[in-house]
C-alpha positions in Angstrom: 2.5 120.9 -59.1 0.7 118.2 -56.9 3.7 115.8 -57.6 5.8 118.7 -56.1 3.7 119.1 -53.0 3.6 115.2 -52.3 7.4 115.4 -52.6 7.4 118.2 -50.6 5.1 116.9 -47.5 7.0 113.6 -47.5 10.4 115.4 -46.9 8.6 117.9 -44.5 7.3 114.3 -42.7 10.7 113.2 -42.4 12.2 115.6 -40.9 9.7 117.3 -38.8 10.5 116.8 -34.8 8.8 116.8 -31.7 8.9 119.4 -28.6 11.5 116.8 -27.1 14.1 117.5 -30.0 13.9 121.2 -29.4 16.9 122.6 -26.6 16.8 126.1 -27.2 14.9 127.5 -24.1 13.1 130.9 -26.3 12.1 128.2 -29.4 10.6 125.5 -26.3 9.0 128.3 -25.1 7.5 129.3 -28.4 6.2 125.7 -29.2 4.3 125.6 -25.4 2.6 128.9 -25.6 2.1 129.2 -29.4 2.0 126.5 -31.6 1.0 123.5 -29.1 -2.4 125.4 -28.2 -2.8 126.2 -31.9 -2.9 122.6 -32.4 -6.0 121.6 -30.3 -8.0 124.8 -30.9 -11.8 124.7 -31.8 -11.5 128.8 -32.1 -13.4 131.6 -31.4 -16.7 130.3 -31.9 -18.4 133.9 -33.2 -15.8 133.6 -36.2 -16.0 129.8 -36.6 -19.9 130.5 -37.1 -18.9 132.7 -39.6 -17.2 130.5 -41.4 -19.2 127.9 -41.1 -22.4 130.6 -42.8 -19.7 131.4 -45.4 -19.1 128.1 -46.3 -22.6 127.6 -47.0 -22.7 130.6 -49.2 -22.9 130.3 -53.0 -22.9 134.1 -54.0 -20.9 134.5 -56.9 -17.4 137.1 -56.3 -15.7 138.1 -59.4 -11.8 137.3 -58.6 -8.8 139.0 -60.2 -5.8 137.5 -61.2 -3.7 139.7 -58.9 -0.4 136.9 -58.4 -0.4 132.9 -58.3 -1.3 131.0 -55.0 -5.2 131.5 -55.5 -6.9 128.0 -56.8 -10.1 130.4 -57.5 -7.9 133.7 -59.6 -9.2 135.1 -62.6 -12.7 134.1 -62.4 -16.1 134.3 -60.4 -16.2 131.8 -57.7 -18.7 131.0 -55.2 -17.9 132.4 -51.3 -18.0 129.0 -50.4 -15.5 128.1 -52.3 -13.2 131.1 -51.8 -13.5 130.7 -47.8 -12.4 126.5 -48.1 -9.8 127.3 -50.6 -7.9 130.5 -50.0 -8.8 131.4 -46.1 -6.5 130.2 -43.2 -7.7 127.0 -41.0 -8.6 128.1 -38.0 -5.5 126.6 -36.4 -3.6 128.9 -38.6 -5.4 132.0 -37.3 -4.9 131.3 -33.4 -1.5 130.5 -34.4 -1.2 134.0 -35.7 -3.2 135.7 -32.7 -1.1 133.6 -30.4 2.2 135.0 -31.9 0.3 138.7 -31.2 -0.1 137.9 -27.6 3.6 136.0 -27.6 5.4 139.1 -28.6 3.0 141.6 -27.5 2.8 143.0 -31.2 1.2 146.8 -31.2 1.8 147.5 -35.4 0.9 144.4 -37.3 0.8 144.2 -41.4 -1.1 141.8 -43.2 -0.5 141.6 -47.0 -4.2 139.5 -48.6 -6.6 140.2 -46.3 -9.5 138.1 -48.5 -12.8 138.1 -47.1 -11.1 139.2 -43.4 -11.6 136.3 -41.2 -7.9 136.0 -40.7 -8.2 139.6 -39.9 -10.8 139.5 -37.3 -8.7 136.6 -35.6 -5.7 139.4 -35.8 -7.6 142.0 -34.4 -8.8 139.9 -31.4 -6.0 141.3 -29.8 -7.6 144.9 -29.0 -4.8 146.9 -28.3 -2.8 145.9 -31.4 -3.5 148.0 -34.9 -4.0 145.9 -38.0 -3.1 147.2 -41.4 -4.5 144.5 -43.9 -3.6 144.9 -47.4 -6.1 144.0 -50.5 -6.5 144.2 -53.7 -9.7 142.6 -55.0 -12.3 145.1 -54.8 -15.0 142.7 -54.3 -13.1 140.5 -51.4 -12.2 144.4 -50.2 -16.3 144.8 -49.8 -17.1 141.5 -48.5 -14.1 141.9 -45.7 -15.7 145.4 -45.0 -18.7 144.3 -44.1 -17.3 141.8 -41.9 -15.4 144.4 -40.1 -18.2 146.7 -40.0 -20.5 144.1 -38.2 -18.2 142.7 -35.9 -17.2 146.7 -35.0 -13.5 145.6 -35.3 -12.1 149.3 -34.7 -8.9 148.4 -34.5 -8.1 147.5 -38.4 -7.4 149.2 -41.1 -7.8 147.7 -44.9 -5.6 149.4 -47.5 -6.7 149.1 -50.9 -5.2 148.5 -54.1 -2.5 146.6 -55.4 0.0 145.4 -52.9 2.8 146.9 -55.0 2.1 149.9 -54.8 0.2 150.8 -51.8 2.8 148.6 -49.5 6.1 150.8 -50.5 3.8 154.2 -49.9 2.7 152.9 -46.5 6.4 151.5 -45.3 7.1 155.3 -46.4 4.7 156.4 -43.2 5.7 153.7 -40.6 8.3 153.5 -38.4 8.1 150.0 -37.0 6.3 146.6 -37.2 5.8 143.7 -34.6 4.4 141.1 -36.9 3.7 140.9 -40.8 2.1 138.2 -42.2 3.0 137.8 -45.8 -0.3 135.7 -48.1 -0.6 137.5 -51.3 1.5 137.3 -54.3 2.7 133.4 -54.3 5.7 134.1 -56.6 9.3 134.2 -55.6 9.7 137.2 -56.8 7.1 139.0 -55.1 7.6 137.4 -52.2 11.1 138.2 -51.3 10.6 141.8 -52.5 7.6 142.1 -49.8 9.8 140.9 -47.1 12.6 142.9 -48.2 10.4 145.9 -48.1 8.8 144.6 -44.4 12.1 144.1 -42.8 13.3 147.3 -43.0 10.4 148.1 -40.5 11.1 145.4 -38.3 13.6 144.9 -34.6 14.8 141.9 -33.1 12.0 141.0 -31.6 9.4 141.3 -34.5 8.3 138.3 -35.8 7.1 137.1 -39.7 5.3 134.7 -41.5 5.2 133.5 -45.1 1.7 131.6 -45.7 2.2 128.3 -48.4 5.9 128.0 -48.5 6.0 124.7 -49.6 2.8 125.8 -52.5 5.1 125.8 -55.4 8.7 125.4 -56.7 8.8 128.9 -56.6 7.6 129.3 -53.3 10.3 126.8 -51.1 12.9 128.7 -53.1 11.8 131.7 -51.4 11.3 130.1 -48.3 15.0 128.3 -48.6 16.3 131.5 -49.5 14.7 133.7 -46.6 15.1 131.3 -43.8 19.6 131.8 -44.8 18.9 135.2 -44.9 22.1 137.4 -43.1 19.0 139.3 -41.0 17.3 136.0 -40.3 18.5 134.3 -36.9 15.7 131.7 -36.2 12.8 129.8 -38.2 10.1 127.5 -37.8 9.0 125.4 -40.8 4.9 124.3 -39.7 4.4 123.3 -43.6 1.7 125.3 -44.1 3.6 128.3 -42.9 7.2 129.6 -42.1 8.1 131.6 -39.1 11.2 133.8 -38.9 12.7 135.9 -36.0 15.5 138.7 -35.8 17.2 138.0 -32.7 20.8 137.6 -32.6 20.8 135.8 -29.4 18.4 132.9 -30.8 22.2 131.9 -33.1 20.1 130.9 -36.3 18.6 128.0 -35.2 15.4 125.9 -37.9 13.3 123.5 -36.6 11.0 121.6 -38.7 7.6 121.3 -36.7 3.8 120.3 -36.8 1.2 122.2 -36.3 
């Protein structure tokens, strides 16, 4: 796998671009407002603290093996660990909040919510609800009390197994602005959830696949999802893949840095 993500950075090297390569007026845009502040970034500095205090913390979390993509699955971990392995960067997290505020999103879905600091970046954006998805009870508690103590109101943490609870919420919901899909890392799983997500989604709704260049299996969802007949734009950052729903955009991929 490591030989397969060297591979896979040096072609994503070669062929990124810079904001002079890119014509389209709407993916220009995109870059200035969204992914060119992510870039420089320190964060909000009440959740940065936080993660610093978590990274610090070597309270053992049992972890269960709930789908690939996790370095610490299967066993107990230290928080420490889990928050510098499996939590977004923080330029990741403004990049997600920056989308919020790009597109205005009001109904955003987040599938691995892990100890919720990605989540409290999302719900920065007040006016926006956040449905987070988990399945670890013990990440579930520790993202709880986050929420709790930060007196995010705004988010909402649905428990249990992704495949099951995501179908009987999709069931409820009549629309989505933004989805953010980091759980499962399997092909499989992956292209069901945005199957399933889509469905929910307009042509001005925006989502994100989190380590699309992790695994084998993962860039051959990504190759497949960025072709896909209801996909009309994407944005390969490496670490992440954007996709839009707009006709007008006339399926345009950029390869970019973030």
């Amino acid at each position: 796998m490591k030989a397969q993500r060297i591979k896979s950075f040096i072609s994503h090297w070669l062929n990124k671009v810079d904001e002079h390569s890119i014509h389209s007026p709407y993916f220009f845009d995109f870059y200035k407002q969204v992914i060119k502040p992510a870039q420089k970034t320190k964060g909000d500095q009440a959740l940065e603290k936080l993660r610093e205090r978590l990274l610090l913390n070597n309270m053992p979390v049992q972890m269960e093996d709930l789908g690939a993509g996790s370095a610490v699955g299967g066993q107990k971990k230290s928080l420490a660990d889990i928050t510098q392995i499996s939590v977004s960067p923080t330029k990741l997290s403004q990049l997600y909040l920056n989308i919020l505020n790009y597109i205005d999103a009001k109904y955003v879905v987040e599938l691995g919510t892990s100890i919720g600091l990605n989540t409290l970046y999302l719900s920065q954006k007040a006016d926006c609800r956040i449905f987070t998805f988990e399945g670890n009870k013990s990440l579930i508690n520790i993202a709880l009390t986050h929420f709790e103590s930060l007196d995010r109101k705004n988010v909402q943490l649905i428990e249990g197994n992704i495949d099951h609870t995501l179908s009987e919420f999709l069931q409820n919901t009549t629309k989505i602005n933004f989805a953010l899909i980091d759980a499962n890392h399997r092909y499989e799983p992956t292209l069901r959830y945005f199957n399933m997500l889509v469905r929910r989604m307009n042509e001005k709704s925006i989502l994100v696949i989190d380590d699309i260049h992790w695994s084998a299996e993962m860039e051959k969802a990504w190759n497949e999802l960025h072709h896909h007949s209801l996909v009309y734009g994407s944005i390969d950052l490496y670490r992440c893949g954007i996709l839009f729903f707009d006709p007008a955009l006339n399926r345009q991929h950029f390869t970019l840095s973030l």
